[in-house]
N, C-alpha and C positions, 0 to 999 in steps of 0.2 A: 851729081857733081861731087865731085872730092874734095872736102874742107879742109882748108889749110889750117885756121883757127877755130879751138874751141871757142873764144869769145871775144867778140867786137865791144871795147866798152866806152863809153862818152862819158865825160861831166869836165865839173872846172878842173884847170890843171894848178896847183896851188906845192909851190916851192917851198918844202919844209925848212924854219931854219933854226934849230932849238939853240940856245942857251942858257948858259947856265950862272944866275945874275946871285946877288945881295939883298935883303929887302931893301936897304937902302937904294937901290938904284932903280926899284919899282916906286917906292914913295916918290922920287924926285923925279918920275915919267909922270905921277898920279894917277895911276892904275891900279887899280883895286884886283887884289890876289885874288885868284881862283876865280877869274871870271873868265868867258869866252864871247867875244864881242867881235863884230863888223868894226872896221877902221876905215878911213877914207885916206886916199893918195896921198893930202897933204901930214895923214896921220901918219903913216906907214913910212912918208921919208922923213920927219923926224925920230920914229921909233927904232928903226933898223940900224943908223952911222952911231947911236947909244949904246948898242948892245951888241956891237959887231964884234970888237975884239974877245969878246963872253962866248961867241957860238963855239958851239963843240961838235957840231952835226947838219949836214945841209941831207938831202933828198929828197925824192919828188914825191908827192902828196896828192892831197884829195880824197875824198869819198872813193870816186869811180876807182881812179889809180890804184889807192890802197887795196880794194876787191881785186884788181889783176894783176898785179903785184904778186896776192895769195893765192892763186889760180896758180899763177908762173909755178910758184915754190912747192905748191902739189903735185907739179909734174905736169899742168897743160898750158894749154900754148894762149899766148894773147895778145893784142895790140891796145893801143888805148889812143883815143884823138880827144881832141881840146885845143886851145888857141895860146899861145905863147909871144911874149916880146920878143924886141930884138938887143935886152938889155943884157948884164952878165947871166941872169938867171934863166935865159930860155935856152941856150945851150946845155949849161948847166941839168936843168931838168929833163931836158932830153936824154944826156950821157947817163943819167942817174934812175930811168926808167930801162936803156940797155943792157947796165949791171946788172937791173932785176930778172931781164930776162924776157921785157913786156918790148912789142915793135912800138916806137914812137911815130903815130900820123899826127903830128900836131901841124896843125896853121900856124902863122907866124905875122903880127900884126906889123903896120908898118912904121906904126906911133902907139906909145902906152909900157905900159910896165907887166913882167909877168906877175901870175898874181902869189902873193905870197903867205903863209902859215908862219906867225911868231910866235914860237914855242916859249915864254920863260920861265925856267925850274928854278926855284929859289931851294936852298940847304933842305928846308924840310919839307923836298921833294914834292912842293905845291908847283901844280903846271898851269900858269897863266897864257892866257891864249888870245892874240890878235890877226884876224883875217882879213887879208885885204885882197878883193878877187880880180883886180886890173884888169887885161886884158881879154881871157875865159869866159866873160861874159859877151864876148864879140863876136863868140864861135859863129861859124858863116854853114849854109851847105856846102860851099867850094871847098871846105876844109874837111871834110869826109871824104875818106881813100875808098870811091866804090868797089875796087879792084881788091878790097880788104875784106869788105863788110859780105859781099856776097860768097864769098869765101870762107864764113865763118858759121860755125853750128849754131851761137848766140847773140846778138846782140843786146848789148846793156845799158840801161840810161837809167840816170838819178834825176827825181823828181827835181835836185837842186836847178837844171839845167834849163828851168821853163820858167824864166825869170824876164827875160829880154825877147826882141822881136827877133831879132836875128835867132836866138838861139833855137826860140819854137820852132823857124823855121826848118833848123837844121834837123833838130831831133823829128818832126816828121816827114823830111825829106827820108832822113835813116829810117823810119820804121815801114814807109812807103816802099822802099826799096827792099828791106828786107823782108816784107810779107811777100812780093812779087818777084823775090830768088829763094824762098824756102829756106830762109834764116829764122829760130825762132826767135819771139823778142821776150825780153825781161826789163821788167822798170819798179823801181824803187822807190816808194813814196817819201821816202826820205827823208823827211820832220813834220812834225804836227803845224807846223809854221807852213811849207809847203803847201798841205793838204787844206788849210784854212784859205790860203790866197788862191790854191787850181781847183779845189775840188770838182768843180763841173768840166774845166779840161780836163782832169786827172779820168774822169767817168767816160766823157768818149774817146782817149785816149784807150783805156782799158777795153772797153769796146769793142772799137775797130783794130787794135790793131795786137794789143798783148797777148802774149802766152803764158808766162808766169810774172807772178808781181809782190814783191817784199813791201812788208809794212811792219811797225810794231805794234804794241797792241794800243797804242792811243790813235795809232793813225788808221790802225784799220777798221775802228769804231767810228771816230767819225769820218770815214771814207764812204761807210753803208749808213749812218746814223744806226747803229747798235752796240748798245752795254756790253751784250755779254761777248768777249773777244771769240772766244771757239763758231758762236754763230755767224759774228762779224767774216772771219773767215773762211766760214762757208758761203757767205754773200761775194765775197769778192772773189771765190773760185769760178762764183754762178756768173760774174760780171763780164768774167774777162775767157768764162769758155773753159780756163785751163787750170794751173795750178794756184796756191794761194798758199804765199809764207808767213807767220805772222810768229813774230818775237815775243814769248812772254815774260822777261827776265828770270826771275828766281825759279818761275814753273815750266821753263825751258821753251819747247815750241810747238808748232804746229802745221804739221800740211796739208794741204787737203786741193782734193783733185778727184772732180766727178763724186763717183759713192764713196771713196777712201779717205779715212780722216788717220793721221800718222801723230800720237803722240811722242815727242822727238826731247827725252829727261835731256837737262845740262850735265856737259862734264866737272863734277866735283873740284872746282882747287880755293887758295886762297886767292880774294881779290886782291888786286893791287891798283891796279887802273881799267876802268871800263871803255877808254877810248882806242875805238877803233874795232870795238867788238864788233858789230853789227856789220864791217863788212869786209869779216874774214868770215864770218856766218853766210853774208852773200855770195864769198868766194867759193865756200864748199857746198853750197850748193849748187851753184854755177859748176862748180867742177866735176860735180857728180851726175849732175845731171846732163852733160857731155859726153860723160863715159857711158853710160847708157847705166845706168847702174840705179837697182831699186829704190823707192823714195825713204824706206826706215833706212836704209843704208847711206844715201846721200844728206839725211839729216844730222845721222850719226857722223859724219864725216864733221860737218859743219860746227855740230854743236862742242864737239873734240877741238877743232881750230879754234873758234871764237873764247874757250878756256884757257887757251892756253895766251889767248892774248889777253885777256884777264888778270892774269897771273906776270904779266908781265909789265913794267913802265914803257909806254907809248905807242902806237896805234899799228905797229906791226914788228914780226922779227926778225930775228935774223937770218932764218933757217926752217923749215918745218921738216919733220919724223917723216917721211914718207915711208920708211917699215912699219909705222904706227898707221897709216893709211889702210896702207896693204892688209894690215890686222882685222881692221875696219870691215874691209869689204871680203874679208873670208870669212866674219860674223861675229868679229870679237867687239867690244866696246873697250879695249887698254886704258879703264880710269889709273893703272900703277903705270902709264906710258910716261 
């Protein structure tokens, strides 16, 4: 069968909305700078009509998203599903997912809010963060475009997504479906927080149904209960069959698939902000591994993206090198790209 998409990807859909505030106008929310919290509905509509005329930036967001998002901007193809309202913002993130270049299958709830990402940067460029996940947590399996998913080389889930009943349901109607069309799958452990409330899901998930599976190095330790992360992700290549990504920040990463273990160095820059690394790292792996394209080569792809988001303020760019790609995969590593 002829795939139309390199990758089918799920999690919450979360409407980015940065602005750009005072301290003073964090003290009189009483928000503590530099922190990154869950907000509740009635948190989130006091928060947002405060800092509305401050926004400088809306777009569509999320874990998932932002990974296909960066797939898009390397040159493959993607869709992304999740559950949206029918408020100003579900359109909204819709049209802002088109721009990137990602097809939007979103559900569309009948009551609730979408969910939303409050960015706030005060002067000295501290990014305080409020997440309020409304609706995305609803996701249905009637909300997956079968006509999409089996048409696609990958499909992708973030451990965020196994949170609610509905939502399990959905993610293993999708992984059910895509083992029995020859989709491979990919899931994301996602946060050490995840991994402590699924780990026994996360384990027969991996099981039955995974191909490849990203972790970092806290979650892939205790994903297998082991210290040492290189072995940890030899466990969890054994777990799941297939391949096994595991992030080691400053000592870069790691693949490992059957006898092959792939030390994969970071690309050199200065940090500016770490958000959003890990899943532009998921993206270029994702994307490499579409192309059919070898594993030191698809790490190197990844680990070149996920720098450059480093190097950069906020959780994706505007634009990615695709001549710096192409470098890539003729066997260059461009650290002067």
């Amino acid at each position: 069968m002829q795939k139309r998409f390199d990758v089918f990807g799920m999690c919450n859909a979360l409407f980015d909305l940065q602005a750009e505030i005072p301290d003073t106008t964090l003290e009189t929310l009483g928000i503590e700078k530099g922190t990154m919290r869950l907000v509740s509905a009635e948190e989130q509509r006091a928060l947002v009509p405060a800092v509305y005329t401050h926004i400088v930036n809306t777009q569509a967001g999320g874990s998932g998203a932002n990974t296909m998002i960066g797939i898009a901007q390397m040159g493959g193809s993607t869709s992304f599903t999740s559950r949206v309202g029918r408020d100003e913002h579900g359109p909204m993130y819709k049209a802002s997912l088109e721009e990137f270049g990602v097809k939007p299958n979103l559900g569309e709830a009948l009551a609730g809010e979408t969910g939303l990402c409050l960015v706030l940067i005060t002067p000295d460029a501290q990014r305080t963060m409020g997440t309020f996940l409304g609706v995305s947590r609803e996701l249905h399996p009637e909300d997956i475009n079968i006509g999409d998913l089996v048409l696609s080389k990958y499909l992708y889930v973030t451990g965020y997504l196994w949170d609610t009943d509905t939502q399990k349901e959905a993610v293993e109607f999708a992984m059910r479906e895509a083992r029995q069309t020859g989709t491979k799958v990919a899931l994301s452990l996602s946060d050490p927080f995840c991994v402590g409330r699924h780990k026994a899901d996360f384990e027969r998930l991996l099981v039955e149904y995974v191909d490849v599976v990203f972790a970092n190095r806290e979650e892939a330790r205790m994903m297998v209960d082991e210290d040492d992360a290189r072995v940890a992700a030899q466990k969890l290549a054994a777990l799941c069959g297939g391949l096994a990504v595991v992030t080691l920040d400053k000592e870069g990463s790691v693949l490992v698939q059957g006898d092959e273990l792939h030390e994969i160095p970071i690309y050199p820059v200065q940090a500016i902000d770490t958000t959003g690394a890990g899943d532009m790292y998921a993206a270029g792996i994702l994307y490499g591994l579409s192309q059919d394209l070898p594993l030191p080569v698809t790490g190197r792809i990844a680990a070149w993206a996920a720098g450059k988001i480093v190097a950069h303020l906020g959780p994706r760019l505007p634009s990615l090198d695709r001549d710096a790609i192409a470098e890539i995969v003729r066997g260059g590593f461009p650290y002067d790209a």
